[in-house]
C-alpha positions in Angstrom: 26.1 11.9 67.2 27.0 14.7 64.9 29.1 12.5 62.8 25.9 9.6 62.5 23.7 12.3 61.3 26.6 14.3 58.6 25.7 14.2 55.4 27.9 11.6 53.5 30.2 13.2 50.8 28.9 13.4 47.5 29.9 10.8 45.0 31.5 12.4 41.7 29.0 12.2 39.0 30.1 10.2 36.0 29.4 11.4 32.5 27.4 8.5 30.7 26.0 10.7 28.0 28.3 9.4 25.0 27.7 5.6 26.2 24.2 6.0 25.9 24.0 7.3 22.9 22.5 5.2 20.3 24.4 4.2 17.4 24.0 6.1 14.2 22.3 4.6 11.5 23.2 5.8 8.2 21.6 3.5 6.0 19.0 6.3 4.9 21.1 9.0 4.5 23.3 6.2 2.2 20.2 5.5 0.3 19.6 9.1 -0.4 22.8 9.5 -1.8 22.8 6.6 -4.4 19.7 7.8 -5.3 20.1 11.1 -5.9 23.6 10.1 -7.4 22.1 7.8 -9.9 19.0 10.6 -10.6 22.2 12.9 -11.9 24.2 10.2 -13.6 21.5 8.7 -15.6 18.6 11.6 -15.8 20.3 14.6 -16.0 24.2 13.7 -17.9 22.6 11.1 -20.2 19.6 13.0 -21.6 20.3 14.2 -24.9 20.6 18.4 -24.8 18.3 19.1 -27.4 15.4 17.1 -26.4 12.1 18.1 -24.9 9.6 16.5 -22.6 6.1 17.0 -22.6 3.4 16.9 -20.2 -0.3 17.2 -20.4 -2.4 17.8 -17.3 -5.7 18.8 -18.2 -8.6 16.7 -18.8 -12.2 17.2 -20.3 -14.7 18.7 -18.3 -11.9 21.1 -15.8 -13.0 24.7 -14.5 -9.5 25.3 -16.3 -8.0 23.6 -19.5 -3.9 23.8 -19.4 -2.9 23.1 -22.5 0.4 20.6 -22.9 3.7 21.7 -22.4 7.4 20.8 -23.1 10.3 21.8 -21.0 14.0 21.0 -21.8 14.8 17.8 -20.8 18.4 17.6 -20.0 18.3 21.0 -18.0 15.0 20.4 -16.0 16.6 17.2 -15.1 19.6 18.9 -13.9 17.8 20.8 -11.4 16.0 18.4 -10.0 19.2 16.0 -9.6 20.5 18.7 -8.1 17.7 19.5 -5.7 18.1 15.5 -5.3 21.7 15.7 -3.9 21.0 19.0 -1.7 18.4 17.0 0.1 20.4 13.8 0.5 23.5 16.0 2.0 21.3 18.0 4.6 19.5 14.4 5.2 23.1 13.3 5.9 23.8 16.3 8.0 20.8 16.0 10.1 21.6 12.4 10.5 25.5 13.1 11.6 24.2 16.0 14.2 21.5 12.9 15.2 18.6 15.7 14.1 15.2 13.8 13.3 14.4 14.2 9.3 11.3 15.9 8.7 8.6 13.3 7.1 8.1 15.7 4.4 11.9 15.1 3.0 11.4 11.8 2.1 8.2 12.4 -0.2 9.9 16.0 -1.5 12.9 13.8 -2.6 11.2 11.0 -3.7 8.9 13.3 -6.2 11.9 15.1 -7.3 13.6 12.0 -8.2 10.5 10.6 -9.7 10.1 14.2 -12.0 13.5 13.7 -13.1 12.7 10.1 -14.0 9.8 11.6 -15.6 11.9 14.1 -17.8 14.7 11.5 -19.0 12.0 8.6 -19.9 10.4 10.9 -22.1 12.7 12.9 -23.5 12.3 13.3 -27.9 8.8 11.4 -27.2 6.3 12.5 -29.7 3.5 11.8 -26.5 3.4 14.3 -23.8 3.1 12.4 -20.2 -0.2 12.6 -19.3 -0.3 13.1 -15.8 -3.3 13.4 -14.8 -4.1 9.6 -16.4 -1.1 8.3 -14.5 -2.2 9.6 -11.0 -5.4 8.6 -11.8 -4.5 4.8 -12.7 -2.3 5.2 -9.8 -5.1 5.6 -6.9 -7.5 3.0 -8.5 -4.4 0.1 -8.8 -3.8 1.0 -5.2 -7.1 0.4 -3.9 -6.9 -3.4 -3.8 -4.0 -3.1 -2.0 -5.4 -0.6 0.3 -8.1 -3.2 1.3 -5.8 -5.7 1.6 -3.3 -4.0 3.8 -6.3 -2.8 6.0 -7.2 -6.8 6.4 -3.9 -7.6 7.5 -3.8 -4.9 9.9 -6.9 -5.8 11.5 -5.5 -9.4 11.8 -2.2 -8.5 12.8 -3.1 -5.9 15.4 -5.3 -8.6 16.8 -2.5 -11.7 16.9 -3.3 -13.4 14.0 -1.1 -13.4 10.8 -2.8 -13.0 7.8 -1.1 -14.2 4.5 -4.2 -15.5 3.3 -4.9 -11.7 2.1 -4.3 -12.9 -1.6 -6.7 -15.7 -1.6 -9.5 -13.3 0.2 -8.9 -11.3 -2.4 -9.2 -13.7 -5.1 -12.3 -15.1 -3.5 -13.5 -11.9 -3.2 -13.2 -10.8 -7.3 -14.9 -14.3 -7.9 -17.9 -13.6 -6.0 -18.1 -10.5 -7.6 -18.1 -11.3 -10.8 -19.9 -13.9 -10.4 -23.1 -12.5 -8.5 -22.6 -9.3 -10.8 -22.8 -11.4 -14.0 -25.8 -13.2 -12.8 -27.9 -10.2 -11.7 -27.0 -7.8 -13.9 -26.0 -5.8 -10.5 -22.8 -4.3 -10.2 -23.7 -3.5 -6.8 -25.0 -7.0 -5.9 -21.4 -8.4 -6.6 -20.0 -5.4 -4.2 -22.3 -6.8 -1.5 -21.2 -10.3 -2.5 -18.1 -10.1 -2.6 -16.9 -9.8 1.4 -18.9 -12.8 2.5 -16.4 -14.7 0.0 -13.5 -12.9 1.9 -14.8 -13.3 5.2 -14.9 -16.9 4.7 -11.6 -17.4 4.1 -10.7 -15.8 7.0 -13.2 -18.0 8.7 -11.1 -20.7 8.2 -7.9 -19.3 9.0 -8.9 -18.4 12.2 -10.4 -21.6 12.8 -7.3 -23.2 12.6 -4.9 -21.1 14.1 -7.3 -20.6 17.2 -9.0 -23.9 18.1 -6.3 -26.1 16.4 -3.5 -23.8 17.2 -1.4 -24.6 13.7 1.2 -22.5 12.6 -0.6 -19.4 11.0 1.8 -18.9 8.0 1.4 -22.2 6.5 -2.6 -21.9 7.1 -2.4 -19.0 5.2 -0.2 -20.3 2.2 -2.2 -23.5 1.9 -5.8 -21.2 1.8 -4.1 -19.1 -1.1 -3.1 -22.2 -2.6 -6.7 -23.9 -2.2 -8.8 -20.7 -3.2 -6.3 -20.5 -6.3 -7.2 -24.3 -7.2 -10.6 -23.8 -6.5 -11.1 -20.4 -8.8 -8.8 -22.0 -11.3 -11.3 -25.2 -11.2 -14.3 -23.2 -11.6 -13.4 -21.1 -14.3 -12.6 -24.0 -16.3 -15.2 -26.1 -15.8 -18.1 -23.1 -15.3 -17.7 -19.9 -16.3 -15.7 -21.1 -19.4 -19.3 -23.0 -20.5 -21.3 -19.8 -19.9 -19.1 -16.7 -20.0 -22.3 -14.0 -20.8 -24.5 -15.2 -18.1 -21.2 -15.8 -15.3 -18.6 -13.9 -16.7 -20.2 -10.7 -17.7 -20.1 -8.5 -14.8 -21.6 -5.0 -15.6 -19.6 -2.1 -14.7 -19.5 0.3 -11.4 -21.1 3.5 -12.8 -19.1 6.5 -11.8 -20.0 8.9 -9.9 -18.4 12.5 -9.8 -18.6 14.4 -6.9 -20.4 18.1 -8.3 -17.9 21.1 -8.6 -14.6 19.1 -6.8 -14.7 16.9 -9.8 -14.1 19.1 -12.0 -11.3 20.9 -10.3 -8.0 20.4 -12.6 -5.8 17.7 -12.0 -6.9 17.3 -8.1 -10.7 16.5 -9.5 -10.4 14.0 -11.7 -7.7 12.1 -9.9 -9.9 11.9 -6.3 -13.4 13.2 -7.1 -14.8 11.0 -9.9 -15.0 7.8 -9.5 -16.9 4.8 -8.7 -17.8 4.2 -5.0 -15.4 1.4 -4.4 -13.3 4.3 -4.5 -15.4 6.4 -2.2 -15.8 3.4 0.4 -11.8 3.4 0.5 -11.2 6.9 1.3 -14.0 5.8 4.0 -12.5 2.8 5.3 -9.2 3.8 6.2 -10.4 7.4 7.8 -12.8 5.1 10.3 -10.0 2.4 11.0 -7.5 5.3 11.9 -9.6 6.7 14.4 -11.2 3.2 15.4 -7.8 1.1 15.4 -6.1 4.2 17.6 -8.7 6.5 19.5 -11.6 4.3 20.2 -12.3 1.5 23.2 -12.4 -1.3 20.3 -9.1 -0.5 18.8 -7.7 -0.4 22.6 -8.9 -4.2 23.1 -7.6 -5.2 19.5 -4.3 -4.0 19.9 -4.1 -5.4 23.5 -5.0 -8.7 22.6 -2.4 -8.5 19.6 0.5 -7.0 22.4 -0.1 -8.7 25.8 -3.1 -11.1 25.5 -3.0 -12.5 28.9 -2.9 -8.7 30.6 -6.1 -8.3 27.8 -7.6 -11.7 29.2 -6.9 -10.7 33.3 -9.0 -7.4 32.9 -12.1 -9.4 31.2 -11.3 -9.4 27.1 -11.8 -12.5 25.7 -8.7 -13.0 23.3 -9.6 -15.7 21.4 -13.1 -14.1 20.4 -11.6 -11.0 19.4 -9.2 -12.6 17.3 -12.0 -14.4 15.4 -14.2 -11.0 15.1 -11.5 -9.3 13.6 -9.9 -12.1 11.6 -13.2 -12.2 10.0 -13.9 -8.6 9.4 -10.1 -8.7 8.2 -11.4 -11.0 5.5 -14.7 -9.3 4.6 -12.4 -6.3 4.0 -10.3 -8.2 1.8 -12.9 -9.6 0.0 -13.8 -6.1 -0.8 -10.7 -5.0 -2.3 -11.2 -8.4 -4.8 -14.2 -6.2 -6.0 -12.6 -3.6 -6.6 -10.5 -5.3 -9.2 -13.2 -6.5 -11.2 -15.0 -2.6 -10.8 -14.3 -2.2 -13.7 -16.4 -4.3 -15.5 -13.4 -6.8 -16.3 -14.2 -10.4 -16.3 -12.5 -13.2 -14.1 -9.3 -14.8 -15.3 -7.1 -17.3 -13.6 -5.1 -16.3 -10.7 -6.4 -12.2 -11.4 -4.8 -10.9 -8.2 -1.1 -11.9 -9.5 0.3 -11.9 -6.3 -1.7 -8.4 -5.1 -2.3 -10.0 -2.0 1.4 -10.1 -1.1 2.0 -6.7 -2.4 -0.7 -5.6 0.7 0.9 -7.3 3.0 4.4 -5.5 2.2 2.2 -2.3 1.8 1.3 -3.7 5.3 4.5 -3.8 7.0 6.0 -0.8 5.1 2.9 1.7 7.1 3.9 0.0 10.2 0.3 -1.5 10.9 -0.9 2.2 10.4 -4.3 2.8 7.7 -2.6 6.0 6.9 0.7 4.4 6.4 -0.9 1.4 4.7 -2.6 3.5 2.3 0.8 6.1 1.4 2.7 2.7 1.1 -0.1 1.0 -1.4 0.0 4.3 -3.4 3.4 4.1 -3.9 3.3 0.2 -5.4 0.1 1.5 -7.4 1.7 4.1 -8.8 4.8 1.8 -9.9 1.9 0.0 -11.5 0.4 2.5 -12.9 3.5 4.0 -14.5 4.2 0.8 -16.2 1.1 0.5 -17.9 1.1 4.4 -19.3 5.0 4.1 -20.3 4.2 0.9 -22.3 1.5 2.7 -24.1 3.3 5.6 -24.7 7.4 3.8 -25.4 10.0 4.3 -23.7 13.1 3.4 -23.8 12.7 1.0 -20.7 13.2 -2.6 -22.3 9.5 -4.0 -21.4 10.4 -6.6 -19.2 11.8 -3.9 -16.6 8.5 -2.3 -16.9 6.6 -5.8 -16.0 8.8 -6.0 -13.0 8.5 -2.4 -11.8 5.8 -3.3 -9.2 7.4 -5.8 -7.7 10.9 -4.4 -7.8 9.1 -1.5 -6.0 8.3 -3.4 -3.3 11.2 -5.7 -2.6 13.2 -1.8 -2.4 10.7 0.1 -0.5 10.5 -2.6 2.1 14.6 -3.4 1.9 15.1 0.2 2.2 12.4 2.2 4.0 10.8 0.2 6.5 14.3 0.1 8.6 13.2 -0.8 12.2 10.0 -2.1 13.0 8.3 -3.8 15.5 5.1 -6.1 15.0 2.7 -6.9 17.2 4.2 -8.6 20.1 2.1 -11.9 20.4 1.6 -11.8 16.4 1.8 -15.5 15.6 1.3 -17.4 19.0 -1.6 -18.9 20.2 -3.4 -17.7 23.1 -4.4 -20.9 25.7 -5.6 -19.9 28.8 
């Protein structure tokens, strides 16, 4: 009896730990390297040692005027390459001892290299860089794409794929011109301008729901149609009568009193139109909506696991229209905010924007607040193409025209690594 009731010997424990381990993945820390390799090499070694950069960062109207200044160019880039290379060994380091990087070493390195860029594109420039105008242009060339990526996230999150966000926006800045131009308000076209969006999404919805067609080539034929359409109806319309449906009046700006006129910081976030305004709101409300609220909770359960979402009571198929919709309405707003401006419709004005949002998109990993860091980065690549052709550089142009998009196809080769879309993105829900 004693020997039923012994306790059996103990089995020798096996030690697992170095077969579980998950490979290490050094294509970051490689990346790094190159980079901050290349940022010595070509910023710091080439630069002439005699030249000097100059930057301005004060505007008109600041509690504080900075006047310009000038650094040495070859030296200041120096330090920064070298600051480059420090961070790209300890990212290497961390990596080797499998220590998570700290999210604020890629934007530290990423500025440093860009400062050093800075530095060796304007060396011996009579102009002085004026930052303050580049971050500027930066945030308000980002904020189509903002709007954009938030309408693919609100899609995608939900199961549907949206790569109709370039003719939503298109239909959107149409709209907006259009109802602007006729009414002499620039807020009219604002208004205007969603339902444009919305309708477009309408109809890919439509189709990838109740006809269940494939949702990519739904989306490439509505960019294609709204494209054929706009391009139609410019030159048969707006081309007859370009004062009284191609004049849109400009969004009047409106500085927010005392942060507006903080330096650099003010002008760059504070005075503006409110297109601008209504971006900063948008993505705040989706990333508490999208990850902390009862709606967002049904989106992204329809997007992951839509017959667990339809066995608990959600109708799948609804949602996915509601927020196809609104996906579109959003969209349509960030075609407004191209025209803001006061700028007057042209064929094919997004120039593949749309896309660009969609990248910006994947890059944030279906997150507003990653959406929006991603869409500041391709704005800024925008942005700092337009003030370096102004200003010459030595940058043939047609690298400059490319910058954008060159931007993109890196940050999404090399940054996004890993990531995971909504499970049931794509597939048609029947019950």
């Amino acid at each position: 009896m004693s020997a039923l009731t012994s306790t059996p010997p103990a089995t020798p424990q096996v030690q697992t730990a170095g077969a579980v381990q998950a490979r290490i993945a050094w294509r970051t820390p490689v990346i790094y390297g190159v980079v901050s390799l290349i940022s010595l090499v070509v910023f710091a070694l080439m630069t002439p040692g005699d030249d000097t950069t100059r930057f301005m960062v004060s505007s008109r109207g600041d509690f504080t005027e900075i006047a310009p200044f000038a650094v040495p160019s070859q030296l200041t880039a120096l330090l920064l390459s070298v600051v480059a290379v420090a961070l790209a060994a300890w990212a290497t380091w961390m990596t080797a001892q499998r220590v998570k990087v700290p999210a604020w070493l890629p934007m530290v390195f990423g500025g440093v290299v860009l400062l050093a860029f800075l530095v060796w594109v304007m060396a011996g420039n009579s102009n002085a860089m004026p930052v303050t105008v580049l971050l500027t242009s930066a945030l308000v060339l980002a904020v189509p794409l903002v709007f954009g990526a938030m309408a693919g996230l609100l899609c995608e999150r939900s199961g549907i794929i949206n790569i109709a966000i370039e003719g939503q926006l298109l239909g959107g800045a149409f709209l907006a011109v259009v109802v602007g131009s006729q009414t002499g308000n620039p807020y009219l076209g604002l208004v205007a301008a969603p339902l444009a969006g919305a309708l477009v999404g309408w109809v890919l919805v439509t189709f990838a729901v109740k006809y269940r067609i494939d949702q990519i080539i739904v989306g490439v034929v509505l960019n294609v149609l709204v494209i054929g359409i706009t391009n139609y109806l410019f030159s048969t319309v707006l081309t007859q009568n370009p004062q009284a449906l191609n004049n849109p009046p400009r969004l009047p700006t409106l500085p927010i009193p005392v942060l507006s006129s903080i330096p650099v910081i003010g002008p760059v976030l504070f005075n503006h139109s409110i297109v601008i305004y209504l971006m900063y709101v948008a993505v705040a409300v989706l990333q508490v909506m999208v990850f902390r609220s009862r709606w967002g909770l049904r989106m992204r359960s329809v997007g992951e696991h839509p017959k667990a979402a339809d066995t608990v009571g959600i109708n799948v198929n609804r949602t996915r229209v509601r927020n196809t919709v609104l996906g579109g309405a959003v969209a349509g707003l960030g075609g407004a905010a191209l025209v803001a401006a006061g700028l007057a419709f042209t064929k094919e004005l997004t120039s593949g924007k749309g896309y660009i949002a969609l990248a910006a998109m994947i890059l944030g990993r279906w997150s507003p607040k990653g959406a929006l860091a991603a869409s500041l980065l391709f704005g800024f690549a925008d942005a700092l193409r337009q003030v370096l052709n102004n200003l010459g550089s030595p940058v043939p142009s047609q690298f400059l025209a490319m910058l954008p998009y060159l931007a993109t196809i890196f940050a999404v080769a090399g940054l996004v690594g890993r990531v995971r879309a909504p499970a049931a993105e794509g597939i048609p829900y029947v019950k």
